[in-house]
N, C-alpha and C positions, 0 to 999 in steps of 0.2 A: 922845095916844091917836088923834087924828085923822090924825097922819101914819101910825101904825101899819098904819091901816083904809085909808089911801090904799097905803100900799105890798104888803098884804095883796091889793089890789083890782088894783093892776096887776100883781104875779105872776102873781092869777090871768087875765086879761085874755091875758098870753105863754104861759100853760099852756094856753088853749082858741084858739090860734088853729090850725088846720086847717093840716095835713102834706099828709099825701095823705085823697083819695075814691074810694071805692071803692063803686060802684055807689049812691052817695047817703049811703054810709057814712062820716065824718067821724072820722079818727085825728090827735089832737091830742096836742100833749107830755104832757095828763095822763094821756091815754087809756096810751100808752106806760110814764110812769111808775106809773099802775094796774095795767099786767101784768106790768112788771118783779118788780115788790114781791110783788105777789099768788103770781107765779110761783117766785123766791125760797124763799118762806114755805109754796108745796105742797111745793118739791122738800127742806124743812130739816123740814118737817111728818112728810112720807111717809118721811123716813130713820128720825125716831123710832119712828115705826108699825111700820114693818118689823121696829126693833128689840124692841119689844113683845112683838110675835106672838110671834119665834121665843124669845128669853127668857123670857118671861114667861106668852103666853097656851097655846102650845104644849107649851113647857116642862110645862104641869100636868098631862098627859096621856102624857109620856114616850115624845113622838117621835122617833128619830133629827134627829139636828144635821142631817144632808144634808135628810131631808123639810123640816126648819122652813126649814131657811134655805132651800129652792124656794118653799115655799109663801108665804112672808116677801118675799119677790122678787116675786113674782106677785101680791100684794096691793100690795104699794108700786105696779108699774107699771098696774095699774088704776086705782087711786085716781088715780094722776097723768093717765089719758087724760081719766076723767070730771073731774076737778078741771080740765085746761086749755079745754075745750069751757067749762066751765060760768064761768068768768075771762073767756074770748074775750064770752062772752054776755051777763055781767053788766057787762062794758065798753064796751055797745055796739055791739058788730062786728059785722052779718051773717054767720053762715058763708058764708054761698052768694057771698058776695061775694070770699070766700078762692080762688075756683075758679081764676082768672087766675093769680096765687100759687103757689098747690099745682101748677099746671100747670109753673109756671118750676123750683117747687121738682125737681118731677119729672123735667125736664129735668135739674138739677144734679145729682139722685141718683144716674141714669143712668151721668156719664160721673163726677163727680169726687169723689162721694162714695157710689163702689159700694162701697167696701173697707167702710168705716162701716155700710153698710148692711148687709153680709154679714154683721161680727162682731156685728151686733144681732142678725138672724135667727137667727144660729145660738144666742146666748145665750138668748133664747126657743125655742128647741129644747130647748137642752140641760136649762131648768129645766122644761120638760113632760115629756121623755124620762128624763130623769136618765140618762143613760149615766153621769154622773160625778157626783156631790155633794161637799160640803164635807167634809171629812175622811177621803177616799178617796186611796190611796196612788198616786202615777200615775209612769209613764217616757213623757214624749215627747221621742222623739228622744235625745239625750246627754242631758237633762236628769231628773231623778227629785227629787220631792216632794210631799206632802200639800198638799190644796186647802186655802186658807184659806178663800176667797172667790169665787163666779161673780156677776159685775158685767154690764151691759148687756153692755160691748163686748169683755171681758176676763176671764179668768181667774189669778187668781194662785197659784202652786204655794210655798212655803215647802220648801226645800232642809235637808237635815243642816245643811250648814254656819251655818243662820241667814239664808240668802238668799233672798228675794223674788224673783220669779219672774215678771214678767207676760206671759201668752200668750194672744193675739189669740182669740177665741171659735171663730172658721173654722177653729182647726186639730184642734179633739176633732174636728168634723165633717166635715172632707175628708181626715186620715190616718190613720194606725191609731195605737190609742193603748194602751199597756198597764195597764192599771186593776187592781192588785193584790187590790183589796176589795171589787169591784165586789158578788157576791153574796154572800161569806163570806171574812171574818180568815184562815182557816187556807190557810195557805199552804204550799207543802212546797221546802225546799231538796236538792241533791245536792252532796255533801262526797269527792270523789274523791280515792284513797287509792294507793300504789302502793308496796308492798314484794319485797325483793327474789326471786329464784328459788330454791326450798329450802325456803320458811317454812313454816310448818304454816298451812296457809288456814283451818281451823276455829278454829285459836287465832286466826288473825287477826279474823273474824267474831265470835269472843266478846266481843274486847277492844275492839273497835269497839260493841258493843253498849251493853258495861260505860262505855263513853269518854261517850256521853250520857246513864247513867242520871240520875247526881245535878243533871245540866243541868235548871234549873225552867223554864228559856223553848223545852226541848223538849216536845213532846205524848207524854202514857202512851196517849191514844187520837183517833186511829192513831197508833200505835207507831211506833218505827223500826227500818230496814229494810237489811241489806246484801245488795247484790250483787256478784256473779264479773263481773264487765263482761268484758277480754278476757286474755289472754297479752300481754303488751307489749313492744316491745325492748328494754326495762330496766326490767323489772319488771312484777310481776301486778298489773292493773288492778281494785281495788274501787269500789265507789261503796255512800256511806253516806248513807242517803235519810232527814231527819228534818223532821215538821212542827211548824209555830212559829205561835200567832196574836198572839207579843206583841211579836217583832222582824222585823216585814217592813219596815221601814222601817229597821233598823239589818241586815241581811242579812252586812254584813263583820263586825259586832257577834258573831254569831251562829256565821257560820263558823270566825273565829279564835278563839274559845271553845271549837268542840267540836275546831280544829287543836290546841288544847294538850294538851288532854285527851288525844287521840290518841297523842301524840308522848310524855307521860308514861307512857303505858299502853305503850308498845312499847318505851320505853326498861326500865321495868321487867320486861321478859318474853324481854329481848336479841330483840326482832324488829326486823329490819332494813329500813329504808325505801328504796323505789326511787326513780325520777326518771319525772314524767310530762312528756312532751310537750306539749302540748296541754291546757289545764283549759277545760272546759266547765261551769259552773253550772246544775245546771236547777230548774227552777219547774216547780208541779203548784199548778194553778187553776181550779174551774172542770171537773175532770173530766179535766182532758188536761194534758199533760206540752207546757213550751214551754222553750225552750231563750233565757236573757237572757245580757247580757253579766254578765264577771267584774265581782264587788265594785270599788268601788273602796276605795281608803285611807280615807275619808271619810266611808264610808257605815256 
């Protein structure tokens, strides 16, 4: 027992012997190993809390998944400032004695951990602002997928295909980002149509009408919509405008659906289909018509 109490006694004896001083302030291996630990145990604490809220405490009130999980974020990284000040203090440490420190630290931030810095700011933007939330349908750049997750420094997008996605929090904030959901699901496609010179254009407009009735992932209100777009060099130019709140994330889904439909309906009526040039897809969000790239295969 007595060698226990001896070997007990000299641990601790190499755990308080003094690292550095800081202004009278004394950081020993335990001191160290007390923040390590403590700090650990905020940041495996504060994960569950977060999960809580948005689960469970939020959940009872029936708030959008994007609010909870801002609000869930923003709780966790609170708890974590007041929790590390309050670890620093019960260890010990004078703050004011940190000022040397924070001053160096300051300096590193500056030059070689601006980037860090910047994808934090902006993820604390984006959960106060919410330009974008968890489950919001997003294109940036070639990439298009629903938010899983907005983290400190990162965002992750979840792709059709099953792919992860992660993009640096500074780029919602410094490019333009196309947010399909941003205030409202309904979305509106354009389904452009080209048959040949000769056809009866009313017939064509009915059958185009008829081509999305029994489509359940089309909307009855607003309705869908054909237009005369132009005369084409090989053929009259329609376009078939239908809105959708339940496949804006499957968009090729949706088009080659109401392509069959089409192409059944015209086979049956002997209407003959032209060649277009050019396919332009458009999107109505938002109030205003915006022009995205074509579907891809995937989508």
């Amino acid at each position: 027992m007595k060698t226990i109490l001896q070997w007990l006694e000299m641990i601790k004896g190499y755990l308080e012997i003094p690292l550095v001083k800081l202004k009278g302030t004394e950081i020993t291996l335990w001191t160290l190993f007390y923040i390590i630990v403590l700090i650990f145990l905020l940041f495996y604490l504060t994960g569950k809390l977060k999960k809580w809220v948005i689960d469970r405490l939020l959940a009872k009130f029936y708030v959008d998944i994007g609010v909870r999980s801002s609000i869930g974020s923003i709780v966790r990284y609170f708890v974590i400032a007041v929790g590390f000040v309050i670890i620093l203090q019960t260890a010990g440490i004078d703050l004011t004695a940190l000022t040397v420190v924070a001053g160096a630290l300051g300096l590193g931030l500056g030059f070689g951990l601006q980037n860090i810095v910047s994808n934090f700011v902006s993820g604390i933007i984006i959960l106060f602002e919410r330009p974008i939330k968890v489950g919001d349908r997003l294109e940036v750049g070639n990439v298009s997928g629903t938010v899983q997750s907005i983290d400190a420094r990162s965002t992750t997008l979840l792709t059709n295909d099953n792919i992860s996605i992660i993009i640096p929090n500074s780029k919602f904030i410094q490019e333009n980002i196309i947010n399909w959901s941003h205030d409202d699901w309904k979305v509106r496609f354009s389904v452009p149509v080209s048959v040949s010179y000769g056809s009866d254009v009313h017939l064509v407009e009915k059958l185009l009408l008829e081509a999305v009735e029994e489509n359940s992932d089309v909307l009855k209100k607003p309705g869908p919509a054909v237009r005369f777009v132009k005369f084409g060099d090989n053929g009259l130019i329609f376009e078939l405008r239908v809105w959708t709140t339940s496949l804006i994330h499957r968009k090729g889904m949706l088009v080659s659906a109401v392509n069959f439909a089409i192409y059944d309906k015209f086979s049956e009526n002997g209407i003959e289909m032209g060649t277009i040039s050019s396919v332009d897809v458009r999107m109505r969000g938002g109030g205003q018509d915006e022009t995205i790239r074509e579907p891809d295969a995937n989508d």
